[in-house]
C-alpha angles and dihedrals in degrees: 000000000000120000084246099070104031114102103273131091090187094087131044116186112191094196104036099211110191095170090054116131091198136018129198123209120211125200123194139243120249109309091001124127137172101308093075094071092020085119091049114094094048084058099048132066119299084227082073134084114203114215118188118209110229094200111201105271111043129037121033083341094061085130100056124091106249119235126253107191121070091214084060100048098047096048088054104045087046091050089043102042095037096103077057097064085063085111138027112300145167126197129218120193125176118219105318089010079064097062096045089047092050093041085053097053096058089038088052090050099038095049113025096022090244126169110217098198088217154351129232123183135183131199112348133097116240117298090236086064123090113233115261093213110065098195121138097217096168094065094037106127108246112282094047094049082060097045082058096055092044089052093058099042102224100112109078110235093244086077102033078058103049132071101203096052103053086047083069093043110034090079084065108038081052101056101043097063077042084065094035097050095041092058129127122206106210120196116256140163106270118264118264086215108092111250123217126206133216126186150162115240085213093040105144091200100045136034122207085246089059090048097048087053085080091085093073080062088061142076097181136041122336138187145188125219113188123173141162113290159059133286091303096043078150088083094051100036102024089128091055091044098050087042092057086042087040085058105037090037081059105048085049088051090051083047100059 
């Protein structure tokens, strides 16, 4: 049976991959969805299965109130992607979808005794460290909640522009720094799965020296990525960056 047609809405998986040794699961940025990582699975190894995190509030779940806690969010994408871990598997989150990815690594192992093969995080300095910009930007009055976005480049120009369209996205985008800025980092014994690091060199929001503070989170290997761009270098890199996943997502599938 493919992902697509099992129970639960929380996960899409565009090449449905049964013979996979590994699977990656990839969560989103702040107001971002599948279609971020929708090319994915044709430009990684076939011995990879590429499965896409539909948080409540955009997608398919476009009806369904998002979630601004990041307690809340993990508890429910662990009890909802558990019959997934039934196989090796790494996960890859981008900015927010950093912090839910590490927080669900150390959920999965606390509390069902899972092993994640490996972490990969974008785009956001380590959890243990306070932000540097103090702004509340879920609460900015509406102009200035746009000057933000526009600030960190992640939100194309078409929706800035419209009305109508913000409108649609703003509840999300809302609520999603809500959950950011609302995070607390709790202290825990670092993860035994190797964690990777990519970051922007121009990143407003994170310097190479707070992305390089994730290998205290980490036992085993670590590594640092760091390539020409802002806060969303993914746009601008995103060969490079699936050529350095494609290798190290190949060398976990011979392993297991």
């Amino acid at each position: 049976m493919t992902l697509n047609k099992m129970s639960t809405p929380w996960l899409a998986c565009p090449k449905p991959n049964p013979n996979a040794r590994l699977r990656l699961f990839c969560f989103p940025h702040a107001g971002g969805g599948i279609l971020n990582y929708y090319t994915w699975p044709r430009e990684l190894p076939d011995s990879v299965e590429v499965c896409l995190a539909q948080l409540p509030g955009r997608d398919s779940r476009r009806n369904e109130s998002p979630i601004t806690r990041a307690p809340a969010m993990v508890r429910e994408a662990a009890r909802e992607l558990l019959p997934y871990f039934d196989k090796p598997f790494a996960l890859f989150g981008h900015s927010m979808g950093s912090l839910i990815s590490f927080e669900l690594v150390r959920l999965l192992r606390k509390e069902y005794g899972i092993r994640t093969r490996h972490l990969f995080v974008s785009g956001h300095r380590a959890p243990q460290l306070p932000r540097r910009n103090q702004t509340i930007v879920h609460k900015l009055p509406e102009q200035e909640f746009l000057d933000e976005l526009k600030r960190l480049n992640g939100t194309p120009k078409t929706v800035l522009d419209s009305p109508e369209l913000m409108s649609m996205m703003a509840p999300v985008l809302r609520a999603d720094f809500e959950l950011v800025e609302t995070y607390v980092y709790l202290e825990e014994p670092p993860l035994d799965c190797p964690i990777m690091v990519f970051g922007g060199l121009s990143d407003p929001e994170t310097t190479e020296a707070e992305a390089g503070a994730w290998r205290t989170q980490t036992k085993a290997m670590f590594s640092l990525k760091m390539f020409p761009g802002d806060h969303f270098f993914l746009n601008d890199v995103r060969a490079q960056v699936l050529r350095i996943l494609y290798q190290r997502l190949e060398q976990l599938a011979l392993l297991t």
